[in-house]
C-alpha positions in Angstrom: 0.0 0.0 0.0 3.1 2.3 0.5 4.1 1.8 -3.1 0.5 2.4 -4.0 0.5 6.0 -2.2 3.9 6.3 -4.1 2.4 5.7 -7.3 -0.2 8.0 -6.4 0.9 11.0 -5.1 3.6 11.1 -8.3 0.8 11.1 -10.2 -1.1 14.1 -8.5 2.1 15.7 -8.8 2.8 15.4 -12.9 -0.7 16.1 -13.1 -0.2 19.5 -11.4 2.1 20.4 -14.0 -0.3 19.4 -16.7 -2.7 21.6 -15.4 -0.4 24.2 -14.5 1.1 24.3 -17.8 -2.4 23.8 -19.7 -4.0 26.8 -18.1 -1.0 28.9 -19.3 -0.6 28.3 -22.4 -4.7 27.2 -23.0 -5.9 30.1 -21.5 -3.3 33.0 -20.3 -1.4 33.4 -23.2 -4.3 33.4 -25.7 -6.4 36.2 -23.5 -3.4 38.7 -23.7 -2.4 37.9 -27.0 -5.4 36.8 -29.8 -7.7 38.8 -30.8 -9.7 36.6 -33.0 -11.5 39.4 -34.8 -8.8 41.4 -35.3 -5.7 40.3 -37.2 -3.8 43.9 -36.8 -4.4 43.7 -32.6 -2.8 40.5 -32.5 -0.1 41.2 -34.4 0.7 44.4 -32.7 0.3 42.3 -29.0 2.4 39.4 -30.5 5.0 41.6 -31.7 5.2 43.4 -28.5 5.4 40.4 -26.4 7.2 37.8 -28.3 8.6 36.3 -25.3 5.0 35.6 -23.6 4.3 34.2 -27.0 7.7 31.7 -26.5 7.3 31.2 -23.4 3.9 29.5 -24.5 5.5 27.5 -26.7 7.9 26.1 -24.4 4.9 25.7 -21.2 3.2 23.4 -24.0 6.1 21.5 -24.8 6.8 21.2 -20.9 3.0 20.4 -20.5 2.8 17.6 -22.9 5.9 15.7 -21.9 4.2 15.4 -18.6 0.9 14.5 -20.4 2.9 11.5 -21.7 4.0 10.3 -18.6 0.7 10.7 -16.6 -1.4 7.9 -18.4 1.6 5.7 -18.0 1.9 6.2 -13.8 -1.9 6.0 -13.7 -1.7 2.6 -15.5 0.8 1.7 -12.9 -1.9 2.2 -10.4 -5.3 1.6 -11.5 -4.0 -1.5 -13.8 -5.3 -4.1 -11.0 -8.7 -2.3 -11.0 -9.4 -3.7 -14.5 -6.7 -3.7 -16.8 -9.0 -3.4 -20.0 -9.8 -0.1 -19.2 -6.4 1.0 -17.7 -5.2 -0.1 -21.5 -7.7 2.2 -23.2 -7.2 5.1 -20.9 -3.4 4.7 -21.8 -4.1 4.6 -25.8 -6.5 7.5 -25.8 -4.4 9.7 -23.2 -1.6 9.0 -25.4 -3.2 9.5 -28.7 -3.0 13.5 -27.8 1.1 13.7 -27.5 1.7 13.2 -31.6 -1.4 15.4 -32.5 -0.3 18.1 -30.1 2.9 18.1 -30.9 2.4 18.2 -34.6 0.0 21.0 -34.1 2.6 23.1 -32.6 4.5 23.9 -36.0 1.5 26.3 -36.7 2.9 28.5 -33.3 6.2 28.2 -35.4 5.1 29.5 -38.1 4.1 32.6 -36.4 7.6 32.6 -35.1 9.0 32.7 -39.0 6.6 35.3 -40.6 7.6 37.7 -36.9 11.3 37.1 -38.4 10.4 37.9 -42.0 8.6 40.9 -40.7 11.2 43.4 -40.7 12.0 42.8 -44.4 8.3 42.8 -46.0 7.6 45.8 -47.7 4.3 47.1 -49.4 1.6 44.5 -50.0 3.5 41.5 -48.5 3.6 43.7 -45.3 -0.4 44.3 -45.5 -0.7 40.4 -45.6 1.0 39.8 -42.5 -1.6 39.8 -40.4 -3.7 37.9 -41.7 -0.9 35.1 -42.1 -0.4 35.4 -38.5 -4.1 34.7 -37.2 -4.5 32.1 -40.1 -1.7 30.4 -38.1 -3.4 30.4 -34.8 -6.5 29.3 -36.2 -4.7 26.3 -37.5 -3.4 25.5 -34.2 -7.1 26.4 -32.6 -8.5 23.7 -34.8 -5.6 21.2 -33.9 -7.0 22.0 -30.1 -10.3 21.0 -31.6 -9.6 18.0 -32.9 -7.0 17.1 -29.4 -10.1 18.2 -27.5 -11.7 14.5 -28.5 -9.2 12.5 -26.8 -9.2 15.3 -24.1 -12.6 13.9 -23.5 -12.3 10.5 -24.4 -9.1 9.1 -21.8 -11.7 10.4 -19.0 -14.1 8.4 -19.5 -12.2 5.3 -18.9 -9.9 7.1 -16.3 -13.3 7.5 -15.0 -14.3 4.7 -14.5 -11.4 3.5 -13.1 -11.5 5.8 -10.3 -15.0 5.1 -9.7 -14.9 1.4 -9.4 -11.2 1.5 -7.4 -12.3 1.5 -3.9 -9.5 4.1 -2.3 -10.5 7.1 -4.2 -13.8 8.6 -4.0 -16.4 7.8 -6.3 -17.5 11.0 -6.8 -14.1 11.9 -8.7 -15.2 9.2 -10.9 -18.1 10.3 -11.8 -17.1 13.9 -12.6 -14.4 12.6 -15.0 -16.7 10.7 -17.3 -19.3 14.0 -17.8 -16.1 15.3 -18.2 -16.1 12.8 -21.4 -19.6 13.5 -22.3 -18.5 18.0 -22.0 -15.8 17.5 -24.5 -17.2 15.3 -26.9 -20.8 17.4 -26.9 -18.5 20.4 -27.6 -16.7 19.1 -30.0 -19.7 18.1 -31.9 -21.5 21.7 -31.6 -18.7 23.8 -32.8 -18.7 21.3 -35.8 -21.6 21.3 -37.0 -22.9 24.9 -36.1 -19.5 26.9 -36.2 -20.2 30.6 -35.4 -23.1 29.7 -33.5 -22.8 32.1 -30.3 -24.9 30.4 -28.5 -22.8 27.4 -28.6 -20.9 29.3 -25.5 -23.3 28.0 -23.3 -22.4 24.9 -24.1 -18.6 25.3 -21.9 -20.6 24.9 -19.0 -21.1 21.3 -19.5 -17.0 20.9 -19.3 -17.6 22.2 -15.6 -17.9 18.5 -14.0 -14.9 17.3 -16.1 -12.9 20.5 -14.9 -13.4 20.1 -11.0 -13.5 16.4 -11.4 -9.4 16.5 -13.0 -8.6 19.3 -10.3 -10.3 17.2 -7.4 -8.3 14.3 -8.5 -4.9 16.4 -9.1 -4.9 17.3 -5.3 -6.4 14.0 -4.2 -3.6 12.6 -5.0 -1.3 14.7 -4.0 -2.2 15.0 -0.2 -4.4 11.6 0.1 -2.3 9.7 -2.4 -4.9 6.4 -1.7 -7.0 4.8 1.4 -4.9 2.8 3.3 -8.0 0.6 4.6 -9.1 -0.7 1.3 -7.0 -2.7 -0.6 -7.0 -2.6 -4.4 -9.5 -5.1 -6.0 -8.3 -8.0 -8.1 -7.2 -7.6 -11.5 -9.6 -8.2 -14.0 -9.3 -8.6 -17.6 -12.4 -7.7 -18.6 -14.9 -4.4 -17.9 
C-alpha cells in the first residue's frame, strides 16, 4: 500500500504540472495575446510580447511531456482495478502527445513570418496579419480536434477511479461527464460553427474540470486509502 500511495501522489504531482502548464498556455497566453476578430491587434500584442508568446510554446512542450507520462503512472496504479480499461485510458491519453505536438509547427510558423517581418515591404507587409491569425486558427482547430481524446481518456480514467475503492467515487463520476463535455462540444462547434450560442455549451466541461482538479490534489495530499486494498485484476470491464 506504501508503493500504492507512491504511485499515487507522483501522479497528482505530474498532473499538477499538466494543469499548470495547460491553463498557461490554453488560457493566459491566448487572452493577452489573440484577438480573434482582429488580425492587426494581435499582431501588434504578439510583436510586443514575443517572449510571452515563446514562453507559451515552451509551457506546451513542458506540459505535454508530462501529459505523456501521466497515463503511464496512472496505468501503474489503476492497472489491478481492471486492466481493459487501464489499457484504453493509456491509448486514448496518449493518442493526444503526436497530435499536439504536430499541431505546434502552426505557433512556429508565427515565429517565421515575426522574423520575416522586418524585411516585407508594401503588400506582402499588409498580408501579415492575416498570415499570423491564419496560423493560430490552424493550431485552434488542432485543439479542436485534441479536445476529443481530451474527453475520451476520462471516460475510462473514469471509470477506473469510480470502481477502485480508495479514491472517492464522486471523482469518478465527474471525470466521465467530463467525457460527455468534451465530446458534446466538440460536436456543436462542428456542426454549427459561429453559432454564439454554442458558449453555453462550456458549462457542460464544468464536471470534467473540478473532477481532474479534485483528482490532481487528491492525490497529491491523500495519495490512496490505506484501509481498502486494491480489487483483483480483472481482464475484462
Amino acid at each position: 500500500m506504501q508503493e500504492n500511495k507512491k504511485t499515487a501522489r507522483t501522479a497528482g504531482f505530474i498532473y499538477l504540472i499538466v494543469i499548470l502548464n495547460g491553463f498557461f498556455f490554453l488560457k493566459y497566453v491566448p487572452s493577452r495575446l489573440i484577438v480573434w476578430n482582429d488580425p492587426a491587434t494581435t499582431l501588434y500584442n504578439i510583436r510586443a510580447s514575443e517572449t510571452l508568446f515563446r514562453l507559451g510554446i515552451l509551457s506546451e512542450i513542458i506540459g505535454y511531456t508530462a501529459w505523456l507520462l501521466l497515463p503511464l503512472v496512472l496505468y501503474r496504479l489503476l492497472k489491478p482495478v481492471n486492466k481493459t480499461w487501464a489499457v484504453l485510458m493509456l491509448a486514448f491519453a496518449i493518442a493526444i502527445v503526436p497530435i499536439a505536438f504536430s499541431n505546434l509547427e502552426n505557433k512556429y510558423a508565427v515565429l517565421t513570418l515575426l522574423d520575416q517581418a522586418n524585411s516585407l515591404k508594401g503588400p506582402e507587409s499588409d498580408k501579415l496579419p492575416g498570415q499570423v491569425l491564419k496560423y493560430l486558427q490552424f493550431y485552434d482547430n488542432g485543439n479542436q480536434i485534441s479536445s476529443v481524446f481530451w474527453g475520451l481518456w476520462l471516460l475510462p480514467f473514469g471509470y477506473l477511479v469510480f470502481r477502485s475503492g480508495f479514491i472517492p467515487r464522486v471523482l469518478g463520476i465527474l471525470l466521465m461527464f467530463g467525457c460527455l463535455g468534451y465530446l458534446t462540444i466538440f460536436t456543436g462547434n462542428l456542426l454549427f460553427p459561429g453559432n454564439s450560442e454554442m458558449r453555453y455549451l462550456n458549462y457542460i466541461r464544468l464536471p470534467g474540470s473540478i473532477g481532474e482538479l479534485g483528482i490532481c490534489l487528491w492525490l497529491m495530499v491523500v495519495g490512496v486509502k490505506d484501509r481498502t486494498e486494491i480489487p483483483a485484476a480483472k481482464s475484462n470491464p
